[in-house]
C-alpha positions in Angstrom: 141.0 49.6 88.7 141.1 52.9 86.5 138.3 55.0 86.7 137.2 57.8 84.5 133.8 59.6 83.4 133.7 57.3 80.4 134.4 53.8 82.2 132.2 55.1 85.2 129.2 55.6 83.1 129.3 52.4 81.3 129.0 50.8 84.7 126.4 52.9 86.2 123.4 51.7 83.8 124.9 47.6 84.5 124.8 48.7 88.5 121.2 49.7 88.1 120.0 46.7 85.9 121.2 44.6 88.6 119.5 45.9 91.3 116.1 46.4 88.8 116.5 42.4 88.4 117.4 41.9 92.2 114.7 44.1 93.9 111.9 43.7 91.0 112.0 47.3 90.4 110.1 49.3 87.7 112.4 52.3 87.1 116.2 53.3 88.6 117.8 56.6 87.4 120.9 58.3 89.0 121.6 61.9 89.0 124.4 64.0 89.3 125.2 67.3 90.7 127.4 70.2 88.8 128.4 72.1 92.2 129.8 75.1 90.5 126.6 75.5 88.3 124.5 74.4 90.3 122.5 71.7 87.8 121.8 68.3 87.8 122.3 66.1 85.1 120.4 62.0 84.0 123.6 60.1 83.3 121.7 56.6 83.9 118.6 55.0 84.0 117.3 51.5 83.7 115.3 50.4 81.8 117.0 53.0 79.1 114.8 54.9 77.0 115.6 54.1 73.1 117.5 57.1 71.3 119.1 58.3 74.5 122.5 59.1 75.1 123.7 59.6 78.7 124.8 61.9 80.2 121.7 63.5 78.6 121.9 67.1 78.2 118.1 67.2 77.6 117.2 66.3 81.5 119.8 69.4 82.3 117.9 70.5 85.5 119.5 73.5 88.1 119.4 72.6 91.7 117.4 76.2 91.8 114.5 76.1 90.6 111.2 74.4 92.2 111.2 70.8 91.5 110.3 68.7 94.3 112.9 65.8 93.5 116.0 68.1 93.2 115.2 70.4 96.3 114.1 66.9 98.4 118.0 65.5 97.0 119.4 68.9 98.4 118.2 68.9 101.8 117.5 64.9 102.7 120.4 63.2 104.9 119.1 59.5 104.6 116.5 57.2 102.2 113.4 59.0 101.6 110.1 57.0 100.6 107.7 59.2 98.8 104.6 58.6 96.7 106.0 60.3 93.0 102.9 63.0 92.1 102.0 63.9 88.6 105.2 66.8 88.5 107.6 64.2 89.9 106.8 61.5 87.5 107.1 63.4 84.5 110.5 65.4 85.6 111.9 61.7 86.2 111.4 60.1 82.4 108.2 61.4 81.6 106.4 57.8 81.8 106.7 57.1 85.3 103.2 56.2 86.7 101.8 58.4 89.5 101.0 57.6 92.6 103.9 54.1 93.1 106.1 54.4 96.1 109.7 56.1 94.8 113.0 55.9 97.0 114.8 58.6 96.8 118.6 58.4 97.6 121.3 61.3 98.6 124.9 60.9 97.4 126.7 62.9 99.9 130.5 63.2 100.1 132.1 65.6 102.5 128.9 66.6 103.8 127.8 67.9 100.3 124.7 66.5 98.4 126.9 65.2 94.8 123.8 63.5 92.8 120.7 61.2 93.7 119.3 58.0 93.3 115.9 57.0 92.6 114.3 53.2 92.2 110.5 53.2 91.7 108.4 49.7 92.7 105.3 48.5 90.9 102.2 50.6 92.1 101.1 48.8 95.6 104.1 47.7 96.7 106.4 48.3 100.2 109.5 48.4 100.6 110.9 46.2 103.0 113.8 47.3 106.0 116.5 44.7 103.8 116.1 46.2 100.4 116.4 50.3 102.1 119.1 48.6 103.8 120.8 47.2 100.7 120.1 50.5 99.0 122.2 52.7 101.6 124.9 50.4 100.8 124.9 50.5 97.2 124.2 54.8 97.6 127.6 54.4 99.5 129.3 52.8 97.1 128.4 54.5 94.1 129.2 57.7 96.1 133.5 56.7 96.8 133.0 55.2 93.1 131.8 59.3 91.6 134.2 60.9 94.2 137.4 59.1 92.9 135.6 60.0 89.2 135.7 63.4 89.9 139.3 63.1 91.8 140.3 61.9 88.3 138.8 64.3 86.2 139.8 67.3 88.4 143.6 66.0 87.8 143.2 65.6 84.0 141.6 69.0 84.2 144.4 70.9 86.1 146.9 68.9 83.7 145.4 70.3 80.6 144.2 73.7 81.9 145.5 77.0 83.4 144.4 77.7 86.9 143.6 81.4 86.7 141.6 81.3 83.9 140.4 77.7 83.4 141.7 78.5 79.7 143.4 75.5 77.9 147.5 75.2 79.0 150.1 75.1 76.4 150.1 71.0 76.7 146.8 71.0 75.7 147.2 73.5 73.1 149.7 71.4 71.4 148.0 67.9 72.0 145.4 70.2 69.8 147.9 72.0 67.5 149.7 68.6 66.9 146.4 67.1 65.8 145.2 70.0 63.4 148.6 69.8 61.3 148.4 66.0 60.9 145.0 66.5 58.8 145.6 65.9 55.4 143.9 68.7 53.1 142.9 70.7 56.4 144.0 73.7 54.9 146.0 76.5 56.2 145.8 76.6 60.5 145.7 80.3 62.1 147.8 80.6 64.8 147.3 83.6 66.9 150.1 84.6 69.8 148.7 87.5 72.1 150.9 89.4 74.4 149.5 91.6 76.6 151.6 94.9 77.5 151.6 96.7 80.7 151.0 93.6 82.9 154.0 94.0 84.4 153.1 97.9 85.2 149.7 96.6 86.8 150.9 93.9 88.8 153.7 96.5 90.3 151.9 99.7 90.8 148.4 98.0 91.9 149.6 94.5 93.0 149.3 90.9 91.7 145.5 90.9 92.3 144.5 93.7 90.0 146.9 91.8 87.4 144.9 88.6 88.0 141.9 90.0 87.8 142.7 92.4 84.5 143.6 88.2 83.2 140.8 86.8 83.9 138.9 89.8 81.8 141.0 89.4 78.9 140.4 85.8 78.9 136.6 86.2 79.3 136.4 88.6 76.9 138.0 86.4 74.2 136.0 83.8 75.0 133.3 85.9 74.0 134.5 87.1 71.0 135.4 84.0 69.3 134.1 81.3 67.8 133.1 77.8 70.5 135.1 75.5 68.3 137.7 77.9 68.2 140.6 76.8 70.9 141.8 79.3 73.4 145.2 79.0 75.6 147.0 80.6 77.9 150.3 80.0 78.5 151.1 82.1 81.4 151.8 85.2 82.5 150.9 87.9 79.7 150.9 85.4 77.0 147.3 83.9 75.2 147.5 81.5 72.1 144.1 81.5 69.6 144.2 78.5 66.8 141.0 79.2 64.9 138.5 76.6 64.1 138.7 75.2 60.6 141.2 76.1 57.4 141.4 80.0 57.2 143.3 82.6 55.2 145.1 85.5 56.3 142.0 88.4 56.0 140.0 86.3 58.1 142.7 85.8 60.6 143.8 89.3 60.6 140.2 90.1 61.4 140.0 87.8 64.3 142.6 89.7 65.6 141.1 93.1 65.1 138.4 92.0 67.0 139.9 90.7 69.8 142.2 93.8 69.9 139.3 96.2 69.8 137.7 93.8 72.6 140.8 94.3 75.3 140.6 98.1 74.7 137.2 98.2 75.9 138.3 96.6 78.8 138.2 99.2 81.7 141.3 98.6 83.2 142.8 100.6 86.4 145.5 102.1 84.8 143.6 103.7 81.8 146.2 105.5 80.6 147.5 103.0 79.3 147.0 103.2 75.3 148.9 99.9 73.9 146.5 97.1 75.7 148.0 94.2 73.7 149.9 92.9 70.1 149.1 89.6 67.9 151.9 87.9 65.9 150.1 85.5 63.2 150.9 82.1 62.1 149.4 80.8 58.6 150.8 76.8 59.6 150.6 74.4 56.8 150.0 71.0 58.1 152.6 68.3 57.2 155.1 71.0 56.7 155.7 72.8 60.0 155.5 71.3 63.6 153.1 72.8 66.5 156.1 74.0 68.6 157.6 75.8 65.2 154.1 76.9 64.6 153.9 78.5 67.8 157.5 79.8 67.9 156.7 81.5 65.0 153.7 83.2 65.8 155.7 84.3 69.3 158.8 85.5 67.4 155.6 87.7 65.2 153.9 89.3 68.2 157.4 90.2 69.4 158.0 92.4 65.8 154.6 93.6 66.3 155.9 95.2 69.5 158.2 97.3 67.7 157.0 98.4 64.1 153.9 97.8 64.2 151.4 100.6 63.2 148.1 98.4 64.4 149.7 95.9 67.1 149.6 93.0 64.5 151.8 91.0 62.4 152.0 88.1 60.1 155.0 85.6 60.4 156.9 85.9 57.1 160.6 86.1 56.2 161.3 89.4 57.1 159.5 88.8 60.5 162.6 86.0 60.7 165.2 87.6 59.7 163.9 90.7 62.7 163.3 87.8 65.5 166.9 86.2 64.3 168.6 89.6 65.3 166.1 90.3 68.2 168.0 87.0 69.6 171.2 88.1 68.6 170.6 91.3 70.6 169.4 88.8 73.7 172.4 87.1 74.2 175.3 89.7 73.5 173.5 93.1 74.5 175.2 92.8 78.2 179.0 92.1 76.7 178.6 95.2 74.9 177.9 97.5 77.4 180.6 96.0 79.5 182.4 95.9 76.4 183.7 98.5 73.6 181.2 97.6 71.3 178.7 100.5 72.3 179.6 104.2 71.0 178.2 107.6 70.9 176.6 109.7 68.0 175.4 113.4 68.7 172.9 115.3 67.2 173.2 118.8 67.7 170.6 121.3 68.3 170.9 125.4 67.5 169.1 128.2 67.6 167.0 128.4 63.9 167.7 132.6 63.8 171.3 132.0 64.0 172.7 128.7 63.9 174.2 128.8 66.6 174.4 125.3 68.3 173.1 125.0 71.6 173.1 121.9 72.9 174.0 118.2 71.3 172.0 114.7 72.1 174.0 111.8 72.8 172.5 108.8 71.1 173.8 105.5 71.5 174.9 103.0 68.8 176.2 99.2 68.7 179.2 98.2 66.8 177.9 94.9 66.0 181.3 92.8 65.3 178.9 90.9 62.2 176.2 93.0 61.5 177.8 96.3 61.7 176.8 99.5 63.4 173.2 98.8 64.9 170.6 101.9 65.4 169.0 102.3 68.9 165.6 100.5 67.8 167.7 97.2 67.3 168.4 96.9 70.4 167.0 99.7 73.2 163.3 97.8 73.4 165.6 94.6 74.1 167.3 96.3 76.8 163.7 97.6 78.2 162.3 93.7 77.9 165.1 92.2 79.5 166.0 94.3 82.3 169.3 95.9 80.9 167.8 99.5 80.2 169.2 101.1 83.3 172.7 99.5 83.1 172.5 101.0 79.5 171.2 104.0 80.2 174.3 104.2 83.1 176.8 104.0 80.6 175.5 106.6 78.0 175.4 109.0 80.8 178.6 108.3 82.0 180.1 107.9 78.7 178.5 111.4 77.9 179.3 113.7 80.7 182.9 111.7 80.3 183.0 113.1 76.7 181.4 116.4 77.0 184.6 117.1 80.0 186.4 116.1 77.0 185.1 119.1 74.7 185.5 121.1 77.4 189.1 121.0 78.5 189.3 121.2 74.3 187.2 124.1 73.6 187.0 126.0 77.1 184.6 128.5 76.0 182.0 126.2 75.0 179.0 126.6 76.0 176.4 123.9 75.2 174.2 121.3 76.7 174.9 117.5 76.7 170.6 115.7 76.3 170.9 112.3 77.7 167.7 110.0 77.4 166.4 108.2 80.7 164.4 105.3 80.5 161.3 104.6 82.6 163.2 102.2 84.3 166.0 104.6 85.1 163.6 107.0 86.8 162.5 104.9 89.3 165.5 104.1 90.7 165.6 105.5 94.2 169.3 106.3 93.9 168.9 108.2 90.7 169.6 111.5 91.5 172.7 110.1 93.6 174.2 108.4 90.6 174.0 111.6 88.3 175.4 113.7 91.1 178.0 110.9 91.2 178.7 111.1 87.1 179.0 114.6 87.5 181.4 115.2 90.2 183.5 112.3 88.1 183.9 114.6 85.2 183.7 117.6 86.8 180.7 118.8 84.7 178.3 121.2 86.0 174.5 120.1 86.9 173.1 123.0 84.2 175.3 121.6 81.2 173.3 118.1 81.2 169.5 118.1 80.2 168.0 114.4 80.9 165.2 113.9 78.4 162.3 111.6 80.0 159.5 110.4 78.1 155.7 111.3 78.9 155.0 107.4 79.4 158.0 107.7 82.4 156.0 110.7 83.7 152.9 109.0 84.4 153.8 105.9 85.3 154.8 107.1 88.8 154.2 110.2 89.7 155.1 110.6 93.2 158.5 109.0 92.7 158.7 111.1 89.5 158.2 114.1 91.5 160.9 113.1 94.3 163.5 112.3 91.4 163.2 115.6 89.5 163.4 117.3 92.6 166.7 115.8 93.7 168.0 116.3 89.9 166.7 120.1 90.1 168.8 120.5 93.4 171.8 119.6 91.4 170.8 122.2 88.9 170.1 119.3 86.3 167.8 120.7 83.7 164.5 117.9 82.6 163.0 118.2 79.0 160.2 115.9 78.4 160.7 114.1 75.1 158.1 113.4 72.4 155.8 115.8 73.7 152.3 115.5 72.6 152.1 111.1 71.7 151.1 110.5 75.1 149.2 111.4 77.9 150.8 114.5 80.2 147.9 116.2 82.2 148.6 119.9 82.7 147.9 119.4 86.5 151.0 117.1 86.1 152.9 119.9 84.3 152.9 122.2 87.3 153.5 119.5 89.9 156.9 118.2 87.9 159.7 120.7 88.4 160.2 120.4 84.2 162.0 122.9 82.3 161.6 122.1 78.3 159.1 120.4 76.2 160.3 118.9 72.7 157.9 118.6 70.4 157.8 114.6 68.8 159.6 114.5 64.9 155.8 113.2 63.9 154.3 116.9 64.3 157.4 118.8 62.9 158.6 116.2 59.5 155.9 117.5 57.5 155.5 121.1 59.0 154.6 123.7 56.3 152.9 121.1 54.0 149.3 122.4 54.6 148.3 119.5 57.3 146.1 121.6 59.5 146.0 119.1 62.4 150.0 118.9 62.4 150.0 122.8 62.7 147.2 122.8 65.6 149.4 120.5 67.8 152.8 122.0 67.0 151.2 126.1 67.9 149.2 124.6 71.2 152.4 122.8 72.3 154.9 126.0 72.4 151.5 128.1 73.5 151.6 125.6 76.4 155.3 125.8 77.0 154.9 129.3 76.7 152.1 129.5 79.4 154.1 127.1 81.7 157.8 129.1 81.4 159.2 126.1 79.5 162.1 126.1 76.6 160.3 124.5 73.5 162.4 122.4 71.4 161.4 121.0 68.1 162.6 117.2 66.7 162.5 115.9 63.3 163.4 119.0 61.1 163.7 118.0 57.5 162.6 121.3 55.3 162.9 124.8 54.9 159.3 124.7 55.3 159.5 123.4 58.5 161.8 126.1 59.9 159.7 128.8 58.8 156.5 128.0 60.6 158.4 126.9 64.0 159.8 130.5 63.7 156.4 131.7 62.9 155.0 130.2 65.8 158.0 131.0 68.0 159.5 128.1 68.2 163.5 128.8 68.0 165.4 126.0 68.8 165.7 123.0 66.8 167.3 119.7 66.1 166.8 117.6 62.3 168.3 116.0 59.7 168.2 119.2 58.2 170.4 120.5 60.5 172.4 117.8 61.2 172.1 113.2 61.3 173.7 112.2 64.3 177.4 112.3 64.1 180.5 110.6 66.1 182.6 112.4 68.8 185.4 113.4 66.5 183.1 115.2 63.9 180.8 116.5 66.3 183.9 118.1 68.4 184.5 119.8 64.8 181.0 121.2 64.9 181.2 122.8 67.8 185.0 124.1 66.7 183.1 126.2 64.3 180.0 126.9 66.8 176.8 127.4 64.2 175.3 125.2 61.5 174.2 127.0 58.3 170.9 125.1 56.3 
């Protein structure tokens, strides 16, 4: 026979009738115990009390606090005969007489107290040594009966639930997703896909058990920011699914979002510099039109554009979010054949000195020669390489393909005298055999270790320091020069400045771009930066140079060196070779 809460608790009432008829008893109730919480709950009693439904939340009593019954139940090994008081009879249905003799009953399985029984006789009465007897045996029986219950509810639970966080699992999630878009008229459903960022970072820099536990914070503190009828998922890993209560409309699910955004970022976390805590894709699903897994898929594909353009770490499914997650796929499957490939090529942006022109160094930049959708920028595809583990093999071949070309130049042009700015990923840098594999490029091409500048991001800097600190050393020893790129978005500490063995700053495009248009703010940053490269002995180098404008104040400021569409978009090999030819830039 099958047996569940539901079936169990039609029989319990029937099981205490019996014995009410059998033993001529006044009252029989059974309790049961909540372990985790501690509480004990009425889910029977005969005769029933009109208007009552069991289990009945109203009798909710914790194991705790000082009722006579409950801490008896807790301690008690066998049957207990006691006379119920005034404070007994009233916990127990509040019309129980005082003063008849009450049987009280422990269910114990595996040595743990997992509800009670209680029969109460007319006032005068014994019990006899048969009817405690028959009692044990029926305190037994109901016992294996609520432990196979509870067997059976603890499977359906672990089916439908995730075990970290007890949050639903995605099976539940579309059992309940598959239900919402079958309503007729139920109005738009909000779907909400969260992705949290820099789980992987926790998990490997603080181990699995900081991860788990930075998890089970998030989902705690969603719980408490949303709604109760609002369901909640996870689906594993990083990933957390929100389908809001009710029809809804796009403000209202955007502003779910926000809040539960702004609730993760006040989440002290270990690593707290750590500024992008999460991203929500949104999915407006109209039932009978789109299925739960399409639903879902959707709102996925939206957190994933979130990732990249983004401005407030939240997106709205929508056609353009498609066409985006259509080429995000694309890149998926074919990124690896075209780095083993020919597909991948080379542009250079150079860089010169703003008094003269003259060009000082160049920046390779890589680009994909998509055989259908043409020549692909590096934000199609780089943050595909960095999700799917590719980023070092990439980064491998620009710097080979690099130092291989700036030989090139040189057997060309013998006198020239430039710099070749290769960007290394985060993932690149921790490599132990980093340094190795330059000093292995370079003796390839025969270039020396002061013609290639490695550009590193701040984010790369801080996310391991000591290993940061052995790789620049080894690169240093090779007399590879280290700029660190976008200076001033994230979060270099000057202490970490004079540890690194650095040798440039380059100040990010979004403080130069709009340089000598009166923002105050942009000019603060931009002067503090080269004051602080000029405090440390560091080359300052300037990105994003569109205007006139621009040039004037980084000369002002002392800032001489600069790279910009001004100057110069990114160009192939052929015309960049040209450029140097001539040696200077005028603008």
């Amino acid at each position: 026979m099958r047996v569940d809460a539901e079936s169990a608790h039609k029989t319990y009432p029937s099981i205490l009738r019996d014995l009410a008829c059998e033993l001529d008893l006044d009252f029989a109730f059974l309790r049961l115990t909540d372990i985790d919480t501690r509480t004990s709950i009425l889910v029977a009693e005969w005769p029933p009390r009109v208007g009552i439904t069991y289990p009945d939340p109203s009798t909710l009593a914790h194991r705790d606090d000082p009722d006579p019954i409950l801490a008896l139940a807790a301690t008690m090994k066998n049957v207990t005969v006691v006379s119920s008081t005034g404070d007994i009879a009233e916990h127990l249905d509040g019309s129980t007489p005082e003063g008849v003799p009450l049987v009280v009953i422990p269910l114990i399985a595996g040595g743990v107290d997992v509800g009670v029984l209680g029969f109460a006789k007319p006032a005068g009465h014994t019990w006899t040594d048969d009817e405690l007897s028959s009692l044990r045996s029926v305190a037994a029986l109901m016992t294996q009966l609520q432990a196979r219950v509870d067997a059976e509810n603890r499977s359906r639970f672990a089916a439908t639930h995730d075990d970290l966080t007890g949050m639903s699992n995605r099976r539940a999630l579309l059992d309940h997703l598959n239900a919402r878009l079958e309503e007729p008229g139920c109005g738009p459903v909000a779907v909400l896909f969260l992705d949290l960022d820099q789980l992987k970072s926790l998990n490997d820099f603080l181990g699995h058990l900081t991860g788990d536990e930075y998890i089970r914070d998030v989902a705690d503190i969603v719980r408490e920011e949303l709604g109760s009828e609002d369901v909640i998922a996870r689906l594993g890993g990083d990933e957390f699914v929100v389908v809001l209560a009710g029809p809804t409309d796009e403000c209202a699910a955007s502003a779910a979002a926000e809040t539960i955004l702004k609730a993760i970022d006040g989440i002290d976390m270990p690593l707290a510099d750590l500024r992008q805590r999460a991203r929500i894709g949104i999915m407006m699903a109209q039932p009978g039109r789109i299925t739960a897994e399409r639903a879902l898929r959707c709102a996925d594909q939206a957190a994933l554009i979130a990732k990249i353009g983004s401005t407030d770490n939240i997106e709205h499914f929508t056609e353009s979010v498609r066409a985006q997650s259509e080429l995000r796929s694309d890149v998926e499957v074919h990124l690896r054949d075209a780095i083993e490939g020919d597909d991948l090529v080379l542009y250079y942006q150079p860089e010169v000195d703003l008094g003269s022109g003259k060009i000082t160094a160049v920046e390779a930049l890589v680009r994909w020669q998509h055989p259908v959708r043409g020549l692909l920028p590096p934000g199609a595809f780089i943050p595909v390489a960095e999700a799917t583990n590719l980023a070092p093999e990439l980064g491998r071949w620009v710097l080979d393909t690099a130092c291989r070309t700036l030989s090139e130049w040189q057997s060309t042009l013998p006198s020239l005298e430039i710099s070749m700015r290769v960007n290394v990923s985060p993932a690149q840098l921790v490599e132990h055999d980093f340094a190795e594999t330059v000093e292995a490029v370079l003796r390839r091409y025969g270039v020396d270790g002061p013609q290639l500048c490695l550009e590193i991001t701040e984010v790369a800097v801080v996310k391991d320091v000591d290993r940061t600190r052995k790789t620049l050393h080894g690169l240093h020893q090779l007399g590879v020069r280290i700029a660190i790129d976008d200076f001033g978005t994230g979060y270099s500490a000057l202490s970490q400045l004079k540890e690194l063995e650095v040798d440039a700053l380059k100040i990010d495009r979004s403080f130069v771009t709009d340089l000598g248009a009166g923002d105050a703010n942009d000019l603060a940053i931009v002067e503090s930066v080269v004051g602080l490269a000029d405090a440390f002995g560091l080359d300052v180098i300037a990105e994003g140079v569109e205007t006139t404008a621009a040039v004037d104040v980084l000369l002002a400021l002392g800032c001489t060196r600069a790279q910009g569409y001004l100057i110069s978009r990114p160009v192939p090999a052929a015309e960049t070779l040209e450029l140097l030819r001539a040696g200077t830039i005028e603008f």
